[in-house]
Each structure stands twice: as structure tokens, then as C-alpha cells.
N, C-alpha and C positions, 0 to 999 in steps of 0.2 A: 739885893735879892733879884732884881732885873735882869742883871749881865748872868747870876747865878742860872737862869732859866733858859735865856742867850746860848749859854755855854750847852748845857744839854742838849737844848733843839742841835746846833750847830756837829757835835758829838754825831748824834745819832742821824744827823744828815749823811754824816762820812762812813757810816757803819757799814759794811755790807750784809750781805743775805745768807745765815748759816742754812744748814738743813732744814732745821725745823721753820725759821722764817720763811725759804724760800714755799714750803709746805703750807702756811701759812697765808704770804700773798697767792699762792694762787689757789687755793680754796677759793679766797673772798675775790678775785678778779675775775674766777669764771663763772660768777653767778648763775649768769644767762643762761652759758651754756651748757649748763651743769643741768638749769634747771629743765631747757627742752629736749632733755634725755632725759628727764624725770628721775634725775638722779640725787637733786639735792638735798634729802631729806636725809639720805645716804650718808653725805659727804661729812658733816661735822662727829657723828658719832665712830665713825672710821678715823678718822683723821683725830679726836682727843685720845680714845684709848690707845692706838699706835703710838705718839705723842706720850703718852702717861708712860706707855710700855717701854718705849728708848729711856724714857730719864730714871726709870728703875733700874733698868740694866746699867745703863750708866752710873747711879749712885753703887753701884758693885761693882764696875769694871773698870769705872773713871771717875773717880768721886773729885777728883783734881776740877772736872768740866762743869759740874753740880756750883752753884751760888747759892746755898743756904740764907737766910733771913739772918740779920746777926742781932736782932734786937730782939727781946723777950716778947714786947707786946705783938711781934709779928707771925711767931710762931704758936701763940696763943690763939691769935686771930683764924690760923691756916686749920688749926687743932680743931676748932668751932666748927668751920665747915665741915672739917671731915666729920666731926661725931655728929653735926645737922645733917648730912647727907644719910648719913649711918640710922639717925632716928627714923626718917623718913622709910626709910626701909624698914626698920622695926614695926612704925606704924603700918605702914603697907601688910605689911604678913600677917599682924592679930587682926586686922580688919576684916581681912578674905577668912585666916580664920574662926573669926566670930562670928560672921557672915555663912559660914561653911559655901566658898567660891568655888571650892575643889582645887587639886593641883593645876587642873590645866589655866585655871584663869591667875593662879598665882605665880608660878613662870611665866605667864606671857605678862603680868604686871610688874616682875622682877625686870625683863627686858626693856620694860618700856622705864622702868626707873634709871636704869643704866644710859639709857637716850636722854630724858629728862633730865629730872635733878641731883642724878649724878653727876651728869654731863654738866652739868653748873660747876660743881666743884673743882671736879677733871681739870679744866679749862682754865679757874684760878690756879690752881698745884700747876700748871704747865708755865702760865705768866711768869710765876714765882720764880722757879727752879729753873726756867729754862733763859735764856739769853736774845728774846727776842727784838727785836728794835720798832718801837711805832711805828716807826717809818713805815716798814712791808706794810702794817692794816691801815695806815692813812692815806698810803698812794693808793690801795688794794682799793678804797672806801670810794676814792677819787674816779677810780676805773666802772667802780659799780654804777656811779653817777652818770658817767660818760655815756655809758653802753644806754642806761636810761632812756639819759637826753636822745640817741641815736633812735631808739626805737620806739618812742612814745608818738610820733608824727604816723607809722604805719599799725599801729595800735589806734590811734583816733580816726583812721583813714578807715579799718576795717570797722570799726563801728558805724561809722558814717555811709560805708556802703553796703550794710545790711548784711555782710558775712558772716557765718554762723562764732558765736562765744567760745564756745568747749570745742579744740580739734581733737584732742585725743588723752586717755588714760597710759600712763608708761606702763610696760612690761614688768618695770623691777617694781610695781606695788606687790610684788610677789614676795619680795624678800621685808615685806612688814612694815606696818604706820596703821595711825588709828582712825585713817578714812581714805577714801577715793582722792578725795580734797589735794592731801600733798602730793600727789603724782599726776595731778589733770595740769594739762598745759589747757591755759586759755588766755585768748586776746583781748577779751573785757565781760563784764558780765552786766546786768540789768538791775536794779534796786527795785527789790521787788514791793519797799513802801511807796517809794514816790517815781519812780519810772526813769530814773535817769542812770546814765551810765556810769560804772565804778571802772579804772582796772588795777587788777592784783599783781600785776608784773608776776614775780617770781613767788607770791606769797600762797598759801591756801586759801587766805580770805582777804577781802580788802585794806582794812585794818591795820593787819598786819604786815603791810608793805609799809602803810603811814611811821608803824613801829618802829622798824629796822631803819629806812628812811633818814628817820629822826637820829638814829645810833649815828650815822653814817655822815648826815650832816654834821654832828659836831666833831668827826676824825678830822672833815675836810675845810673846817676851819683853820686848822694845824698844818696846814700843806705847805710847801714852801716854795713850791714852785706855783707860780699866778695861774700859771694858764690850766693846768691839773688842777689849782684848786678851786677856779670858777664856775669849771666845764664840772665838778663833782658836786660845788654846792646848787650850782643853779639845776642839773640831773635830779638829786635826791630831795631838793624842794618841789620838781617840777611832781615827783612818785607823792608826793604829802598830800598836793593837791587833785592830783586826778584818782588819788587812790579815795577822796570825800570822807575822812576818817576826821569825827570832831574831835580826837582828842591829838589826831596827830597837827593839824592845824592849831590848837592850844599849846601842844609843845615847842613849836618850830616857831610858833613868835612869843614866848617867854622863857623858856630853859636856856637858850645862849644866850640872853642878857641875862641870867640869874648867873650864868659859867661865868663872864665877864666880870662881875660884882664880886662874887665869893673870890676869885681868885687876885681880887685890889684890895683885900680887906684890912692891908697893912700899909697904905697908903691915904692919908691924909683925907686928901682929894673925896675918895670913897665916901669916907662919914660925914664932910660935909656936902655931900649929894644925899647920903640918905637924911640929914638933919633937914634939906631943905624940902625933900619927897614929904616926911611928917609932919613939918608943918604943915605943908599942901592938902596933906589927907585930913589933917584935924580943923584946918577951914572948910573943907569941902567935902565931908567924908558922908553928909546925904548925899551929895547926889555921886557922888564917886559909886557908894555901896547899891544905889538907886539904876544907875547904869548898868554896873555886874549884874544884878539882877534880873534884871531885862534882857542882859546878853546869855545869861545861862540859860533861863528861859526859851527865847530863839536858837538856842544851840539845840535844847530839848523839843521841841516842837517841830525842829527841822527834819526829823524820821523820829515822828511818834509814836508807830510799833516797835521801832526796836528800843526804843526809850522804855516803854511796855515792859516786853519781854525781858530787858536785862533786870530789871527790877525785879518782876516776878521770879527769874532765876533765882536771885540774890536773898532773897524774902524763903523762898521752899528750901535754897540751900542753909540758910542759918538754923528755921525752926527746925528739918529733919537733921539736922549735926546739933541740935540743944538736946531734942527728945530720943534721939535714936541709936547717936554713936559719939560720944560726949568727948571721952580721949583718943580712942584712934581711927574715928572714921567709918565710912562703909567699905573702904577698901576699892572702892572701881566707881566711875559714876556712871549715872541712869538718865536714859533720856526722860526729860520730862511731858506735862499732858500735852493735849493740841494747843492749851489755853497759851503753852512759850513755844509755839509751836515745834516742840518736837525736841525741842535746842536741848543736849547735856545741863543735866544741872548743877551750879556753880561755875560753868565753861564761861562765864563773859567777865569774871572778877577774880583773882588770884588768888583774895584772902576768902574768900569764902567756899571758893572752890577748893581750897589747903581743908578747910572747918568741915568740909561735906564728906570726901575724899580722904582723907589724913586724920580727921580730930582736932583736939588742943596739943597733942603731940607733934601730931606733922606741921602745924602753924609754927608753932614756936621753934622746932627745930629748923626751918628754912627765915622767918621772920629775926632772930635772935643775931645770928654772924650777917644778916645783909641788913639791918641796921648799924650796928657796930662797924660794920666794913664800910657804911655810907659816913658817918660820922669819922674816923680816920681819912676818908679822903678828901672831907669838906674840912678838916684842919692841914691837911696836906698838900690842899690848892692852893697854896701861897708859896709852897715850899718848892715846886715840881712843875712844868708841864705837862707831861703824863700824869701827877695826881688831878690833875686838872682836864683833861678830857673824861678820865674814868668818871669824877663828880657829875662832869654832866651824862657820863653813860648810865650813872646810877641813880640820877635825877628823873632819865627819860626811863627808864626801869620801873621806878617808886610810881610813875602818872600811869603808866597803861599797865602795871601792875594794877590798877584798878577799873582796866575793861576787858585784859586780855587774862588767858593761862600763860604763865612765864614759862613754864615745864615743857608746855603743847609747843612753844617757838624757841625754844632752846635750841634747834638743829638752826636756826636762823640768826639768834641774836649771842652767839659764841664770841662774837669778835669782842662783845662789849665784858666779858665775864675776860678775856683773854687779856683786853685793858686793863682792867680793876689788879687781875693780878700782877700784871708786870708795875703799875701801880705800886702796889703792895710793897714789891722788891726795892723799889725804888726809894721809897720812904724808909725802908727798913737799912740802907747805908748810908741814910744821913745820919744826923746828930741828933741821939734821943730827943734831947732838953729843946729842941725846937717843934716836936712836937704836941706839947704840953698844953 
């Protein structure tokens, strides 16, 4: 199985860069500069549907260039998303019209689904179908890290000498997004619980650098060249931490030893590591569980308004989706009182934001093919090295799906939706009977 994984890395080392990869790597390598033209928000929704648009024409004009899935569970899986995405819009349109939103708020929430959790799907059918090589998003991942590391010293320099946060609003907020946020270029911003500095690199908000970050970290695991893959993980640790995000700091020191583990699980060694961690736990498992305790706590305490507020979000987003809008949502969300101060409600949590926004409709139609889809890749990580970076892209997906909207950074976290599917493809020409 080892040499089997050998081989592919090795494979896709030699690969070159079709169309669509080279389209691909430099999406993700011009971050930066993508983003101080305030173009980034731009850039993945362009680049999937152009993208989706060649491999349709292609399945009519060159179906020869087309890689279909060749196993049943794979195309069943592809099916899922498409009809999740598809509910998802279903529930979107009763909600605005149950709500009576009017047309104009319902095209501009059809657009914004097409960005969002369309663009989820998009992005896997592109994996799938199209012939891309890791390689372009791991060096691309590598380059993002790079550029990081390069500018994170005059990022701390300008905070340290008083120079103003926000320089400027891009021009092209003009061509649409659902705040000022994605198109402000800023050098760092202030925490407005405890006074200390965050910066958001390329992100809208802090967080969500720690997010992608995290995505990023585990492409450049997989690097193969040392020196690109040092200068990409030591970059994209350096964004985890200045970016102050507790959940992106919880990701980055347990999801790549959980990728390491799931993907030994057919190795010997593995189980007796975990037999010796269990006895560990069930001698020690007060003060083991006594410690967690303590450290969640301090994680919570450490910005106790926004501990607050996401709660309160999460709390107004369930009761009003129990009593208000049961199956499909209200269709748009609302900001809430001062008491969260002001914050979208359901905005800091995925699944509740799906419950508020969506229903029991729009949950389970996005919830349903991305568990199934994580579950095929955590049996596929023994199998693959690409099923094996996707697990941990859909590892670090499953955590801050429960502080972020997935939908809201979709225009950011594409690379990781773009994994899973070439993922997908990959799995789907091996040999059924070893995924079982």
C-alpha cells in the first residue's frame, strides 16, 4: 500500500499543467494580489462556472477528454450533491416566498447561491471530471504561505507604528458581495473585546484566514520539494497565529496528527499506539478530562463577548427556525438586536445558520452528500494520497463549520471542495472491493 501511494505522489510530481490546472494554480498563487485589487471575492466564482462551462462543452465536443467516475457509488455520491445543491435552491425560493421577499431579494439570493453553495458543488463536478494534478494546489498552497511569511513582518511593523488598519474599499464592490468586508484591503485590525491586534491577510474577517490557513497547511504537508514546503507550512502557521482565531489554533495542532493516524489505519503499529493511548486514558482519564476542561474554559474566557454573542446567535437562530420557519427557512438572514451586537443571525455557525436561513430542507440537503462524502474519504485514506489530504480538508471544514458560514467563504475555501473532488475521481478507478 506504501509504494502504491509512492507511485502516485511520484506520478503527479511528473504531471504537467493542463488548461484548467494552470487556471487553477494561479487563482490560488495570486492571492495577495488578487486580493489588494479587491478582486478576490471575484475570482473563484468566475473561474468555477467558466471551469463547469468548458467540461460541458467538452462532454459534447470531446467527450474522449471527459473521465467519468466508473464506480456506481461515485456517481451516486456526485448525484447527492447535485440534488443538495438543487434543494438548497428549492428551499431558498419557498422561504422568500413564504416570507413574501419580493423578486428583487429573490434574484439577488439566487446569485448569491450560485457563489455559495453552488459553488460547493461546481468545484467538486470540476475535481471529478476534470484532470487536475494536486500538485498545481499544493505548490499554489505553498506560494500562499510564502507570500504570507514575506509580508507578515510589514504587517506587524505597520501596527507597531500606529498606521491607520483600513487603507481602502475596492471599486469592484460594485459588481456584488454581501458587505463592504470582502473588498476592504486592511493591514490589521484591533479586537475590539480585549484590545489586541488581529490581522486578516486576505480574509473578510480574522477567522477566516485561521480557516483557509488551516486548508492550506495540510496541501503543504504533501509538498515535495523541502524548501517550498517549509517556507508554505511555516507561512500558513505563521496566518493561524497572528490571525488569534481559537478554533484555527485547535485545528492546526490536532487535525494533522488525526490525517497522520486515519491514514496508518492498516498498519499494525497504528493499533498498537492507539491500544497504548486507551489504556493511558482509562488510567488517567480524570485528570486527562479535568485538564480539557480547564483548557476549553480558557479558550472561552479568552474573548468573552464574542463567546457571548455567538451563543446568543446560535440560541435566536434555532428557537426562530423551531417556531417560525420549520422546513424551509426564512429565506435571507436578519441582523440581530444590539444584545449580539448587530451580528447576522446564525452568521458564526453553519448548521444553524443552514436551520435559520434554509430549514430542515436546506440542513439536510448540504449536511447529507458532505457527510457521506467525509465518510468515503476517511475509508479512502489508506487507499490514496489525495484521499488523504481531502480527509483532512474535510476534517478542517467539519471544525469551523461550527464557527464560521461555509457558503459566506466558499469564494475562499474552493481549493479544499476542488481536493475532495479530484479525491472522488481517484477513488472511483481503484478497485471497488477495497473500498468496503
Amino acid at each position: 500500500m506504501a509504494s502504491k501511494n509512492k507511485l502516485e505522489v511520484g506520478e503527479l510530481m511528473q504531471s504537467g499543467y493542463g488548461t484548467e490546472s494552470n487556471w487553477v494554480f494561479w487563482a490560488i498563487s495570486m492571492t495577495f494580489p488578487a486580493y489588494f485589487l479587491g478582486a478576490l471575492y471575484l475570482i473563484a466564482p468566475i473561474l468555477g462556472w467558466l471551469v463547469a462551462l468548458a467540461l460541458v462543452q467538452r462532454c459534447f465536443f470531446e467527450p474522449h477528454r471527459l473521465q467519468a467516475p466508473q464506480s456506481m457509488w461515485a456517481n451516486s455520491l456526485l448525484l447527492l450533491w447535485v440534488f443538495g445543491s438543487l434543494g438548497l435552491l428549492v428551499a431558498l425560493i419557498v422561504g422568500h416566498a413564504h416570507f413574501d421577499l419580493g423578486l428583487g431579494k429573490t434574484i439577488k439570493s439566487i446569485i448569491g447561491w450560485a457563489k455559495g453553495w453552488a459553488l460547493i458543488g461546481v468545484f467538486i463536478l470540476i475535481g471529478v471530471f476534470s484532470h487536475i494534478p494536486i500538485r498545481a494546489i499544493v505548490r499554489a498552497a505553498c506560494i500562499v504561505g510564502t507570500c504570507a511569511l514575506a509580508l507578515s513582518p510589514l504587517l506587524i511593523v505597520a501596527y507597531l507604528l500606529g498606521l491607520p488598519g483600513d487603507l481602502y474599499v475596492s471599486p469592484l464592490k460594485a459588481f456584488g458581495g454581501s458587505g463592504p468586508e470582502f473588498f476592504t484591503v486592511i493591514l490589521y485590525e484591533i479586537d475590539p473585546g480585549n484590545g489586541n491586534p488581529r490581522w486578516r491577510f486576505f480574509a473578510p474577517w480574522a477567522p477566516a484566514v485561521g480557516f483557509v490557513a488551516n486548508l492550506y497547511f495540510i496541501c503543504c504537508l504533501y509538498e515535495h520539494d523541502n524548501r517550498w514546503k517549509w517556507l508554505g507550512l511555516t507561512g500558513n502557521a505563521l496566518m493561524i497565529v497572528l490571525s488569534a482565531s481559537r478554533m484555527g489554533l485547535i485545528v492546526l495542532t490536532l487535525i494533522p496528527c488525526i490525517v497522520f493516524f486515519t491514514g496508518r489505519l492498516s498498519r499494525v503499529s497504528t493499533w498498537l499506539l492507539a491500544i497504548v493511548l486507551t489504556i493511558v486514558f482509562a488510567l488517567f482519564h480524570d485528570v486527562i478530562l479535568d485538564s480539557a476542561d480547564q483548557l476549553i474554559t480558557q479558550i472561552k474566557e479568552s474573548r468573552t463577548d464574542s463567546t457571548r454573542v455567538r451563543a446568543a446567535l446560535n440560541d435566536m437562530a434555532f428557537s426562530r427556525w423551531q417556531t417560525e420557519a420549520y422546513w424551509f427557512g426564512h429565506g435571507v438572514v436578519e441582523n440581530g438586536s444590539h444584545f449580539v451586537e448587530f451580528m447576522p443571525i446564525g452568521s458564526h455557525h453553519n448548521w444553524y445558520g443552514l436551520l435559520f436561513v434554509k430549514g430542515l430542507v436546506g440542513l439536510l440537503s448540504f449536511a447529507l452528500p458532505f457527510l457521506i462524502t467525509g465518510w468515503v474519504l476517511f475509508i479512502g485514506s489508506n487507499l490514496s494520497i489525495t484521499a488523504k489530504i481531502a480527509f483532512g480538508h474535510f476534517l478542517v471544514l467539519s471544525c469551523f463549520s461550527l464557527s464560521e458560514n461555509i457558503e459566506a467563504l466558499a469564494y475562499l475555501t474552493w481549493p479544499a471542495w476542488l481536493m475532495i473532488g479530484i479525491a472522488v475521481r481517484k477513488l472511483s478507478l481503484s478497485n471497488p472491493t477495497q473500498l468496503r
